[in-house]
C-alpha positions in Angstrom: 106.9 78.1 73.7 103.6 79.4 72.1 102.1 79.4 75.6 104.7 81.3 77.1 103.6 84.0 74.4 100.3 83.8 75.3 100.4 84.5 78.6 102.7 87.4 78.1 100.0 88.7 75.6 97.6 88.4 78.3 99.6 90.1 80.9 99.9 92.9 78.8 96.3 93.2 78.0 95.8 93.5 81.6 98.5 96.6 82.1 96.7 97.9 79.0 93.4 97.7 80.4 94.6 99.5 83.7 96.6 102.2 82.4 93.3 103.3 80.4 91.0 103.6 82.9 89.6 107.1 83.7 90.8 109.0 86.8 88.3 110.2 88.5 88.7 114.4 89.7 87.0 114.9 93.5 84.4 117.4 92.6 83.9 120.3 94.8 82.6 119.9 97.6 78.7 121.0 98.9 78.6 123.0 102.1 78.6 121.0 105.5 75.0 120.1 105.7 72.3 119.7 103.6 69.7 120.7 105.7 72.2 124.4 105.9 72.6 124.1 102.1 68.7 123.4 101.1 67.3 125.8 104.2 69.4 128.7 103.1 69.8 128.1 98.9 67.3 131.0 98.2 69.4 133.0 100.7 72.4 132.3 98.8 71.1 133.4 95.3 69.3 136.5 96.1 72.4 139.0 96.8 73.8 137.7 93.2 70.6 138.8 91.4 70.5 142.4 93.4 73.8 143.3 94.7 72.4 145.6 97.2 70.6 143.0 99.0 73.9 140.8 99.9 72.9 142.1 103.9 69.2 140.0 103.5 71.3 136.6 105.0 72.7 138.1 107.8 69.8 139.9 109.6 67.4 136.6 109.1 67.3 133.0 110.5 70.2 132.4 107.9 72.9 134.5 109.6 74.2 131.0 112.0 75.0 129.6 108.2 78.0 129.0 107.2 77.2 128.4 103.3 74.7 131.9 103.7 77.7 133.7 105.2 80.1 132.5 102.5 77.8 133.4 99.8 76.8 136.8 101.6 80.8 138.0 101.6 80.9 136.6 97.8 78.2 139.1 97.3 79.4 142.1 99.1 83.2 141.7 97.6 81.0 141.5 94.1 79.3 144.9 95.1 82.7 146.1 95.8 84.0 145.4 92.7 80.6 147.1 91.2 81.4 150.1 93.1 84.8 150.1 91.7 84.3 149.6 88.2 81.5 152.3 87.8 84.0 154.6 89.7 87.1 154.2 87.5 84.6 153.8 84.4 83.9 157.1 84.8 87.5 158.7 84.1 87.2 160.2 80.5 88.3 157.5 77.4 89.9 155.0 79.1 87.5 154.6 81.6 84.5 154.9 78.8 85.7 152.8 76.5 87.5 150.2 78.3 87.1 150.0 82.4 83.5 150.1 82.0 82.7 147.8 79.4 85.0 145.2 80.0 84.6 145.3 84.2 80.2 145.3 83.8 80.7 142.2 81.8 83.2 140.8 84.1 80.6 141.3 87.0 77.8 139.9 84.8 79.8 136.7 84.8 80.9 136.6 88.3 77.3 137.0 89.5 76.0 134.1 87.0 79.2 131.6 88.4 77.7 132.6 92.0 74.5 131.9 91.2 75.4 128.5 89.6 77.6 128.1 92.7 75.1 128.9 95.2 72.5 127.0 93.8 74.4 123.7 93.5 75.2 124.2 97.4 78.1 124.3 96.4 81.0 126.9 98.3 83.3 127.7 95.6 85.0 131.3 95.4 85.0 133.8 92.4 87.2 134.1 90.2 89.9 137.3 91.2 88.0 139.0 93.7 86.6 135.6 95.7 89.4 135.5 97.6 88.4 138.5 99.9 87.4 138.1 103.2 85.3 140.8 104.8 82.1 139.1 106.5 83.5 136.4 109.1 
């Protein structure tokens, strides 16, 4: 009888042991191609650093990239958003005190998560505006 409790002891040691291992989440995943992601990185980065400069992939050796392209729209939607945010900032209290501050430090962020983005290789949208599509 006392090995018959043994060996249910050890059965449910084992069930134990399996119910507690870690899950493991897929990360996200880099763009197709290394060679794309490592040629075109710096092409990636630069539009998040100087919005006005999101046009730099697409007129260079970059612009047959898909992860340059990606990041490149990222950028221009982000400028977008700039645009807007200084525009409505500009309406009298609401704008001043609100719009403006909250929006320049929600494009602070956004740039920094694309920069972090682009520089793992990885093609990841931004939060609330990242879902635009405007270069194809």
């Amino acid at each position: 009888m006392e090995e018959n409790k043994t060996t249910e002891t050890t059965e449910t040691n084992q069930e134990v042991q399996t119910e507690n291992q870690p899950v493991s989440q897929p990360a996200p995943q880099p763009a197709s191609g290394n060679n794309d992601v490592n040629d075109n990185k710096a092409m990636a980065i630069i539009g998040y650093i100087i919005p006005l400069l999101f046009f730099i992939p697409l007129v260079t050796d970059a612009k047959n990239s898909p992860f340059a392209k990606f990041h490149a729209n990222q950028q221009l939607v982000l400028l977008i958003a700039a645009i807007a945010v200084n525009v409505l900032g500009a309406l009298p209290i609401i704008g001043w005190f609100i719009i403006w501050p909250l929006g320049t430090i929600a494009l602070i962020v956004f740039a920094i998560m694309g920069i972090i983005n682009a520089a793992k290789g990885e093609i990841k949208e931004l939060p609330l505006i990242g879902g635009f599509k405007i270069i194809n």
